[in-house]
C-alpha positions as CSV (number, residue, x, y, z in Angstrom):
1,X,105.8,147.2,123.2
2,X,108.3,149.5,122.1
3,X,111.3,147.5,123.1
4,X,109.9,144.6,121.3
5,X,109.7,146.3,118.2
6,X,113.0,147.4,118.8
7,X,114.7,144.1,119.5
8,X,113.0,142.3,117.0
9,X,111.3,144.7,114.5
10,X,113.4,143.8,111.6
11,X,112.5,140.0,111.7
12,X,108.5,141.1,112.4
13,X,108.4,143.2,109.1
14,X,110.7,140.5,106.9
15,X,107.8,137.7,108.2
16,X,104.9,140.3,107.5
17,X,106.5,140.9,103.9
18,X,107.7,137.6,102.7
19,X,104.0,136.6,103.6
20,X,102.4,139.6,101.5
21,X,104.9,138.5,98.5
22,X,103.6,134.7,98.8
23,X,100.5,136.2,98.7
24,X,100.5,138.2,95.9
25,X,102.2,135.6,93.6
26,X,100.3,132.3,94.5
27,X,97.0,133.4,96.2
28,X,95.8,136.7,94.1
29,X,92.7,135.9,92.1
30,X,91.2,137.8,88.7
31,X,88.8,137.0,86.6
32,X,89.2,132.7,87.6
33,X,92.9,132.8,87.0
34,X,95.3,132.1,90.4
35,X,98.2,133.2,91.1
36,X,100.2,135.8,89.4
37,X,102.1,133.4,87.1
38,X,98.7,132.5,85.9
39,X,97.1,136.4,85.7
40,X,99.8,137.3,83.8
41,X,99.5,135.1,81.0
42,X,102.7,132.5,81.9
43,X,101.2,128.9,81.6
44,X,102.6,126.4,84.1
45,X,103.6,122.9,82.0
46,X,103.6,120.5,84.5
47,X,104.7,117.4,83.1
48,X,104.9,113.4,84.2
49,X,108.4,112.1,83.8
50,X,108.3,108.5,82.9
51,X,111.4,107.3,85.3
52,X,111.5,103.6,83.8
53,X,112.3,104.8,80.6
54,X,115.5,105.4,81.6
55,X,118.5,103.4,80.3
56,X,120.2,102.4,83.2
57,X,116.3,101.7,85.0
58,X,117.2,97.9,83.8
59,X,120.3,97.5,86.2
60,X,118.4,98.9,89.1
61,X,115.6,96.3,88.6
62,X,117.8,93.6,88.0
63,X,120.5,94.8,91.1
64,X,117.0,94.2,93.0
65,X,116.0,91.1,92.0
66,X,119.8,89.4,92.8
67,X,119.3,86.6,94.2
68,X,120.5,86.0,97.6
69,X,123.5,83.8,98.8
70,X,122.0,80.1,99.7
71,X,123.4,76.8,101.9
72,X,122.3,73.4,101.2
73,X,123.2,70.2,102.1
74,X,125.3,68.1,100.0
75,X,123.6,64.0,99.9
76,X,126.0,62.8,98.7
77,X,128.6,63.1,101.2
78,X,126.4,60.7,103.4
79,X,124.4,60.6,106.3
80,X,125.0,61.3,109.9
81,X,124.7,59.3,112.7
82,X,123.9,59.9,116.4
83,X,126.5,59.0,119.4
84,X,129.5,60.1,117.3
85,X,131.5,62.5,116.2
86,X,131.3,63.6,112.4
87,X,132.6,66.6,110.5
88,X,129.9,68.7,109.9
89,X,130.5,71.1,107.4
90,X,132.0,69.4,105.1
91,X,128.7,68.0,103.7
92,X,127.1,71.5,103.5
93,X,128.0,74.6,100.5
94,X,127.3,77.9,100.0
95,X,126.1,79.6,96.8
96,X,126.5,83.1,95.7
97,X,124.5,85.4,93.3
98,X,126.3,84.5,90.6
99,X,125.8,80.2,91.3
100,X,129.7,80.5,92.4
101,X,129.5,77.3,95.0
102,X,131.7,77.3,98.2
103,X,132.6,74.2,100.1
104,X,131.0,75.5,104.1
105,X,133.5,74.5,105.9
106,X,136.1,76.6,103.8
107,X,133.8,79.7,104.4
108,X,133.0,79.4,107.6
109,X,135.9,77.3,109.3
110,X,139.3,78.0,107.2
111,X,137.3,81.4,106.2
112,X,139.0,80.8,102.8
113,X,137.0,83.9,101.1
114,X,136.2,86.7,103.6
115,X,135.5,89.0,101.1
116,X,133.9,87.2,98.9
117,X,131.4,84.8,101.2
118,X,130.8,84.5,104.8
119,X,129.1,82.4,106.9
120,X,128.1,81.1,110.4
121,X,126.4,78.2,112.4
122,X,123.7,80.3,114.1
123,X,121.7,77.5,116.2
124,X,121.5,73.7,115.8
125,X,118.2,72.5,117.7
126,X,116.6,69.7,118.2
127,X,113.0,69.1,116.4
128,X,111.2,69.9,119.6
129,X,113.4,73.3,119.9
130,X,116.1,72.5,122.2
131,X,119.5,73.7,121.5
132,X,122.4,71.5,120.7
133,X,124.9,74.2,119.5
134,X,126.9,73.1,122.4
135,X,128.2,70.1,120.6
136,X,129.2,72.0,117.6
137,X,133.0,73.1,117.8
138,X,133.5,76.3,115.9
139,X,137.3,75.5,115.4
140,X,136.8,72.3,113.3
141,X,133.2,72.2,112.8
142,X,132.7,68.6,114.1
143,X,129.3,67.8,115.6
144,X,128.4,65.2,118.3
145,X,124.6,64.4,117.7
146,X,123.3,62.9,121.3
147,X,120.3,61.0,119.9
148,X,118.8,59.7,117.1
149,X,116.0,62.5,115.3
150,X,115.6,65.3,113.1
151,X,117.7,68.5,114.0
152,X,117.6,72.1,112.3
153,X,120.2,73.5,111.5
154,X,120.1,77.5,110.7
155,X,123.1,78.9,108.6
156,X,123.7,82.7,108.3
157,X,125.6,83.4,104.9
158,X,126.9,86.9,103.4
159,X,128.0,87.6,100.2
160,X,130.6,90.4,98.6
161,X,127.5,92.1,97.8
162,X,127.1,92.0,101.9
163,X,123.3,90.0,100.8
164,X,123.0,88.4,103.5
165,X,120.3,85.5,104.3
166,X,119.5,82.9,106.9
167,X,118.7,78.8,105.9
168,X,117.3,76.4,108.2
169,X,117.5,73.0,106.7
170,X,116.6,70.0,108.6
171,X,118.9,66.8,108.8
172,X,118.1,63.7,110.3
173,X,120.3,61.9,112.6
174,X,119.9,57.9,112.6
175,X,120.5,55.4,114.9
176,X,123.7,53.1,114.5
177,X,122.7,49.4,114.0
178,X,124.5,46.8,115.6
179,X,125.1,43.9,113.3
């Protein structure tokens, strides 16, 4: 016993006083008032800070509520066919935060604005779930639909704000008619 309080007799009466002093200052009760703030006559304000009043509490909502880039599909550009192949991209855009729109296939194929948008074809499937990514070529984003049907296709898009969301929007592929 006496070696312990040698070794580590210094720590043991720092613990036993800091817990007296914490004691004395927070737990000491007279006459219904705690603590010795309270005893001795110093009132404790404690007060509710309103954080949304603050000026700049605007930005932070509205940095928040940005709206995430998007891809769509442009109509316009036509529709796609199965047994042959098409360029793909080229009929899709991506929009930024600010409505900024970028042709696909310049984001994700020429990779025009790498700072400003990115993108990627993550999957291409079928509507039962199968897979057709295989006929997508990454270099010049043609596609080769084998059959008529609806297919999926699921863009990943990042903005300069590094937002970055994932679209799945179908397309159908038709049949070519014979005349």
């Amino acid at each position: 016993m006496k070696e312990i309080f040698q070794e580590f007799g210094t720590a043991i009466i720092a613990i036993i006083t800091s817990i007296l002093v914490i004691g004395i200052l927070f737990i000491v009760s007279i006459s219904g008032k705690q603590g010795i703030l309270e005893i001795a006559g110093i009132p404790l304000n404690k007060t509710e800070i309103n954080y949304s009043s603050y000026s700049d509490f605007d930005s932070v909502i509205t940095w928040h509520k940005r709206t995430k880039p998007e891809a769509a599909y442009i109509t316009s550009k036509g529709r796609f066919f199965e047994s042959e192949n098409v360029d793909f991209l080229e009929r899709y855009y991506a929009k930024d935060m600010e409505g900024v729109i970028y042709p696909m296939d310049d984001v994700i194929i020429k990779k025009m604005f790498p700072d400003i948008m990115f993108g990627k074809v993550l999957d291409i499937r079928k509507a039962d779930g199968t897979s057709i990514i295989s006929s997508y070529s990454k270099t010049d984003g043609v596609i080769y639909f084998p059959s008529a049907g609806i297919y999926e296709v699921y863009f990943q898009i990042r903005d300069k704000e590094n937002l970055t969301s994932i679209w799945k929007i179908p397309i159908a592929a038709d049949e070519r008619r014979s005349n």
